[in-house]
N, C-alpha and C positions, 0 to 999 in steps of 0.2 A: 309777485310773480310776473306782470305785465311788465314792469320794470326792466328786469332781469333778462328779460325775452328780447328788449325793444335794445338794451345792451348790449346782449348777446349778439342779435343778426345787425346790428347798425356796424360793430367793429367787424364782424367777416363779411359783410357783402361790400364795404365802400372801398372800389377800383379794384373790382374782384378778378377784370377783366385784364388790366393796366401791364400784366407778365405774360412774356407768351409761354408757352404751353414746355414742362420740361420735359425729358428725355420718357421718364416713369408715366408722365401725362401720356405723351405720344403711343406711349404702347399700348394706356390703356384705351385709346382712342384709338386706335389700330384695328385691336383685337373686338371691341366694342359695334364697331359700325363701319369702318374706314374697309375690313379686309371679306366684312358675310355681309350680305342682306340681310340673312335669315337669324336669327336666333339659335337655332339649332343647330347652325353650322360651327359656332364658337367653341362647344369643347373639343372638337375637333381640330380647332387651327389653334388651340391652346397647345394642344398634345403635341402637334407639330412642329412647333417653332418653343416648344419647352418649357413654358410660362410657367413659375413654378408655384404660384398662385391656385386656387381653385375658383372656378368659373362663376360663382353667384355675384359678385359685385360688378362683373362684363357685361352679366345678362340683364341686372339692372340697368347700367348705364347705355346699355342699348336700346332701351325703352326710353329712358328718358332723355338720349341724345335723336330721337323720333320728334321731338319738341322745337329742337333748334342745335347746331353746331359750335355757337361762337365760345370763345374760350371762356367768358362772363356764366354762359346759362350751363354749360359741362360743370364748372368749377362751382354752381349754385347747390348743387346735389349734395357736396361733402359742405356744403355750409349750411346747409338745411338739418341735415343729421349733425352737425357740432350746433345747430341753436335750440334743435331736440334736446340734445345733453343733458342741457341745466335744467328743465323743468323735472326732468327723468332723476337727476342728482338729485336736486332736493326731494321728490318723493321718495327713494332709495335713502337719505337721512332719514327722513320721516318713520320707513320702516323699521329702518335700525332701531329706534327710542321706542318703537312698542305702537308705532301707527299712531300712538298719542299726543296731543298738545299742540295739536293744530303745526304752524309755520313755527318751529323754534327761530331764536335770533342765532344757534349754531348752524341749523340748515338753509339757510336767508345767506348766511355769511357764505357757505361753502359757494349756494348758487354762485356768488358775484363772483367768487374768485376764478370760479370755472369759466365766467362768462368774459371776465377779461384777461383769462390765460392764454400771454402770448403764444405759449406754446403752442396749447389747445387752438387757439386761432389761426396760428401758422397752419397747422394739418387741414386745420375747418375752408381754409381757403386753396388748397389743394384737390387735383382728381384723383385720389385715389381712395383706397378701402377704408381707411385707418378710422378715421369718424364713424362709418357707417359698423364697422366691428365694434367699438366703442358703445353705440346705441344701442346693438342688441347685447351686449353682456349688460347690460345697465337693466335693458328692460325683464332679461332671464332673471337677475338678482331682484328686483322687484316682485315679479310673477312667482317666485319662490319662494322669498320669507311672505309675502299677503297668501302664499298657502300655508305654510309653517304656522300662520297665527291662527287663520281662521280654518283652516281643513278645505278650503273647496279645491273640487279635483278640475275644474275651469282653468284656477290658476296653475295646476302643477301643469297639465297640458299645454299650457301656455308659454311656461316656462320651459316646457321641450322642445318647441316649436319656435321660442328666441335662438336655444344655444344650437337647435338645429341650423337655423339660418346664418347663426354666425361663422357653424365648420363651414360654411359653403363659401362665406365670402373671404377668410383667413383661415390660415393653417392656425393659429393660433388663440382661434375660437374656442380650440378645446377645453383652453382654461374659464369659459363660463361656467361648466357643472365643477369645476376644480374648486371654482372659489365660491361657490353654493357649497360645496361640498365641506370646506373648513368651517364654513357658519356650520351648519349641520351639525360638525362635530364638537364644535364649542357649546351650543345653545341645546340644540332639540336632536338629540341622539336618536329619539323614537319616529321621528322622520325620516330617517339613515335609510329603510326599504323604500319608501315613497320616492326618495333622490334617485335611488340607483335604478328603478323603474323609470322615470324619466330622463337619466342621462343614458339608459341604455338605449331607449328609442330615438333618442337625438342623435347618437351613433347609430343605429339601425338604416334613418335616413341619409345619413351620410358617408354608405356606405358602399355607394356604386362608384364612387369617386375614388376610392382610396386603391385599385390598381394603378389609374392616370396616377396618384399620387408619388408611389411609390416610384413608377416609371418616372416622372419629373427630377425628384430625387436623385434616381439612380444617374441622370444625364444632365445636372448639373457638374461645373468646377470645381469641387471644393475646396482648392488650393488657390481660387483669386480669393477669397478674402480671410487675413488671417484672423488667430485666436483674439480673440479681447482681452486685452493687458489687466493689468490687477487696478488700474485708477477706472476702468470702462464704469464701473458703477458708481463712485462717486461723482465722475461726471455725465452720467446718466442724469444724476441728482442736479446739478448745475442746470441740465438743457429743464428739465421740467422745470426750474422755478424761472427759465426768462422762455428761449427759444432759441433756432439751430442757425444762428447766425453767426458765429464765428469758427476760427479755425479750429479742427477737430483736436482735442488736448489742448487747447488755450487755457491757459493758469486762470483764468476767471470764470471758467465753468467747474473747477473746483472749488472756488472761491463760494461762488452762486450757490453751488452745493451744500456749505454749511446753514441757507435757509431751510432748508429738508431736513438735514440731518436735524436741525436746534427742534423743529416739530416731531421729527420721530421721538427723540431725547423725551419732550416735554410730555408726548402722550403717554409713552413707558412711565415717568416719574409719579403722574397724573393717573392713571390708570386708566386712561379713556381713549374711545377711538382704537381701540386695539383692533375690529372688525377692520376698519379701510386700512388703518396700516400692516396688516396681512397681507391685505389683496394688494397692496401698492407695492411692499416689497417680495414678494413669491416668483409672480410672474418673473421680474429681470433676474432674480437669484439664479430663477431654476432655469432660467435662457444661456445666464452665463456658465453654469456648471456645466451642461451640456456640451457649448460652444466650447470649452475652455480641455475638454477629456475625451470627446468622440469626436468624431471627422464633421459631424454635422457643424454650422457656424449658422445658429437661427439667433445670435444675440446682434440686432441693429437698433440705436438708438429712437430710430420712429416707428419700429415694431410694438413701442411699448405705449404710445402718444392716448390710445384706448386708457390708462391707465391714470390719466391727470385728473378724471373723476375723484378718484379715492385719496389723492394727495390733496384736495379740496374740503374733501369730507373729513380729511383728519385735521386739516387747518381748523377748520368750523368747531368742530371739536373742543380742541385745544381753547381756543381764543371764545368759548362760551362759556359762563355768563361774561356779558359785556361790560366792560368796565373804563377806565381811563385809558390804563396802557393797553388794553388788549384794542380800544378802538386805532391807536394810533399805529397799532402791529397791522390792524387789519388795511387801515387807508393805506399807510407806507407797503405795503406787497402789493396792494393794484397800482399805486405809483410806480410800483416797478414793473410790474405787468403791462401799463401802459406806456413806457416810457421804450422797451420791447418792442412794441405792437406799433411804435410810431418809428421804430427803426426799418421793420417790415415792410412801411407804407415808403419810408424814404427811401431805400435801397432792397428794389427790389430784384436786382441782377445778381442781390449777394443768396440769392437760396435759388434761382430761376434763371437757366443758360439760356440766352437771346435766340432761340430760333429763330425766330420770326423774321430779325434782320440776316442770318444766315441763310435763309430761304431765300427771302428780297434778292442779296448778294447773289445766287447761286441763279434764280432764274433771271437775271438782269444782262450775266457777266458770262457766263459760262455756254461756250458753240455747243449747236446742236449734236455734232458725234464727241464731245468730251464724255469722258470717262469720270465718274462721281463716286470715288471710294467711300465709305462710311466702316470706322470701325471704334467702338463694338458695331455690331449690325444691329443691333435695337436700337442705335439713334438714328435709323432710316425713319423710323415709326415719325417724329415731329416734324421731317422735312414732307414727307405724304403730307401731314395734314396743313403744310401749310403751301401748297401745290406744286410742289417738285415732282415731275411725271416720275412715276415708279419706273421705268423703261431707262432712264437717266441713271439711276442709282445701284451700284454695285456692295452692296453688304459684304461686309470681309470681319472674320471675326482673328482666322489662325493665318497670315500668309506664309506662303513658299518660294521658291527660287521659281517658280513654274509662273504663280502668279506675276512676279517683277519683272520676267521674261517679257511675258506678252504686253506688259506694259510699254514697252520701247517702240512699241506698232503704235504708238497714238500719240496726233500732236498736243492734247490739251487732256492732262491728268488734274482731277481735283481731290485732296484728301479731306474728309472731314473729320474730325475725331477730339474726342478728350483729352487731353494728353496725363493727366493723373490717375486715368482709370486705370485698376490692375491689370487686367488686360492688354491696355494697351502700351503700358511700360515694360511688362512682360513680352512679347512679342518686339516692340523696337520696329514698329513697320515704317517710320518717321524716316528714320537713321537708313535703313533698308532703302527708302525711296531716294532717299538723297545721294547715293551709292549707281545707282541705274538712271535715276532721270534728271533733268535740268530744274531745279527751284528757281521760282520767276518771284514770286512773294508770297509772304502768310502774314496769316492776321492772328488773332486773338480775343475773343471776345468774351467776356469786359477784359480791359487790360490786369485790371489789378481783380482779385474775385476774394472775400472774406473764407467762402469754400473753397477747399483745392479742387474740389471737385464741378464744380459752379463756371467753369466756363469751355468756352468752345475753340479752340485751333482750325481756320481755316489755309491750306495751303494748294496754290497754286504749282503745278511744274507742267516740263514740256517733256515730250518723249524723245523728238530732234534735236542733233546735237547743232546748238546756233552757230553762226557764222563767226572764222577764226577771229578775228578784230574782236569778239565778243570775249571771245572767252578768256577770262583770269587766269593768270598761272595756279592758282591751287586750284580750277578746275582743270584747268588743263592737264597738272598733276596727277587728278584723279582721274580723269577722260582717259589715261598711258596706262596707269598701273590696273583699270577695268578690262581693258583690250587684253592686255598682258596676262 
């Protein structure tokens, strides 16, 4: 277990700091400490700005961004909770076999794989929820089968008290008493009152949240992101067995995919492992059905990243007792785990848009009365934190003719934006800007990005129209047919 541990935190904590802070970071870093003082002000400016999040993993990180700010010790919080995981993983094996026989070499084996899952690493070295969700469904499924076996009401309390914490810090927490709830119904049926007594009161507390919730709900887009195609789950399966570094539907994350698939196969064959492979494949089933038949779209690939646990546990499984081939199954997956987890290290622009140097840029180059668009408006959130006076920045999510208008009053326009976010392909404020003002230059940052979504569009323009000697005939073109 010392092992396991020292594996664990040496791959997510080295050059934890080394990316600056993305778009998701910046918000929660916004919302966290950047926009209250206070703690109590946060569900408040959640409600406000529409976070569709629920506030306990803010209120965490507000506390412990009390510690220190730098992108290293923020990003140490979801690497603390992914190095929890594994010790958490294997006692949740341990439970599954009846609490009995000490460390199996199946739950030994799950640890490692957990501990060097790129995937798993990837999130671990991330600021946001997804780890720290992960750890309390781990610990709720613990605290519930050690009541299941032994009857004390310690742990069933306990276990309401995980999957309460978990509604607070994800919408998606709900599925801790869900998938207690399957074990229940498979195993110890006569426990069935004791669960529902415990998941009620985990809902009870989590239940002053759910008009914010509704209301967040209701004032989202639901039309920027569409349904998930019919391959979304197989390559679901891909990202879990390496990590989210290549382009979204890349033929090798189906490929990847058949590592999953061949363990789902083996454990059905096998008749083992049936508990994690429940809990592994329900969650994204039942995300996709939804997504896929209601307006709702709760199916994103790192909503499920909590879920590399039980893809661990069914590996371990599978490949117990150990033997010749099953060693070389087990080394060959963290070869490939690691091989992941050093592409991470190499490129890390491919999952992390360069703020940091976008800030530099912006406070270096840009007059003090220029105009600083930002659209979406949440990626104001990482230029704050990395000291771009809020007074500078203009958040724009939907523009108008109104907005492009008043634009032509200022000599130094700066856009910054995504260019493949739904939003802002929908909208077209790119095209629109280049229609009313002078393009001087733009950048791109990185040039080439493995995400489509993974880089940044910096552009420059003037609101003046420049001097004639300047100007090109196809502006000058469009300079006639504007007036006209």
């Amino acid at each position: 277990m010392v092992a396991l541990i020292a594996v664990a935190g040496a791959l997510r904590l080295v050059e934890l700091g080394a990316a600056s802070l993305t778009v998701d970071e910046g918000v929660g870093a916004f919302v966290a400490f950047l926009a209250s003082r206070e703690p109590a002000g946060i569900p408040a400016l959640m409600r406000e700005i529409h976070e569709v999040h629920p506030p306990g993993w803010f209120l965490a990180l507000h506390f412990w961004g009390r510690l220190g700010h730098s992108e290293a010790w923020l990003r140490a919080s979801s690497a603390l909770a992914g190095v929890l995981a594994v010790p958490v993983t294997v006692w949740l094996g341990t439970e599954l076999r009846g609490g009995r026989g000490g460390l199996r070499p199946g739950v030994v084996m799950a640890g490692l794989l957990l501990a060097t899952s790129a995937w798993h690493i990837q999130y671990s070295r991330e600021l946001r929820m997804y780890p720290l969700l992960g750890l309390l469904v781990l610990g709720h499924l613990v605290a519930f089968l050690r009541f299941a076996r032994s009857g004390g009401r310690g742990w069933l309390a306990l276990s309401a008290v995980f999957a309460a914490a978990a509604f607070w810090v994800h919408s998606f927490g709900f599925f801790a008493p869900v998938l207690s709830g399957l074990w229940t119904l498979r195993h110890r049926r006569d426990r069935m009152a004791a669960w529902l007594g415990a998941s009620g009161l985990a809902l009870l507390f989590f239940g002053p949240w759910v008009p914010s919730l509704l209301g967040q709900l209701g004032a989202q887009d639901l039309e920027l992101r569409g349904r998930p195609g019919g391959w979304a789950l197989p390559e679901l399966a891909g990202r879990m067995a390496s990590a989210d570094l290549l382009e979204a539907g890349a033929p090798i994350y189906l490929f990847l995919g058949t590592i999953t698939l061949a363990f789902v196969l083996a454990a059905l064959r096998l008749n083992r492992g049936l508990d994690p492979l429940l809990w592994l494949v329900f969650p994204p089933l039942l995300a996709w059905v939804v997504s896929q038949f209601t307006p709702l779209r709760v199916f994103e690939f790192k909503y499920f990243v909590w879920c590399a646990p039980f893809l661990a546990l069914l590996q371990g499984e599978v490949l117990d007792p150990p033997g010749r081939w099953t060693r070389c199954i087990l080394w060959g997956l963290v070869s490939v785990h690691l091989v992941f987890w050093g592409l991470l290290l190499l490129h890390p622009s491919a999952a992390n848009q360069d703020w940091r140097a976008v800030a530099t840029e912006i406070r270096r180059d840009a007059p003090v009365d220029a105009v600083i668009l930002v659209q979406p408006s949440m990626m104001a959130a990482p230029l704050l934190y990395y000291g771009v006076p809020p007074t500078c920045l203009t958040p724009l999510d939907i523009p108008n003719q109104d907005n492009l208008k008043v634009l032509r009053g200022h000599q130094v326009v700066w856009l910054v934006t995504t260019p493949n976010h739904p939003l802002v392909v929908r909208t077209g404020l790119e095209e629109a800007l280049d229609q009313v003002l002078w393009r001087e230059r733009g950048r791109q940052r990185p040039d080439k990005a493995w995400l489509p979504s993974a880089c940044t569009r910096v552009v420059r323009y003037r609101g003046e129209r420049p001097p004639r000697a300047e100007v090109s005939p196809r502006l000058a073109l469009s300079s006639a047919c504007t007036e006209e």
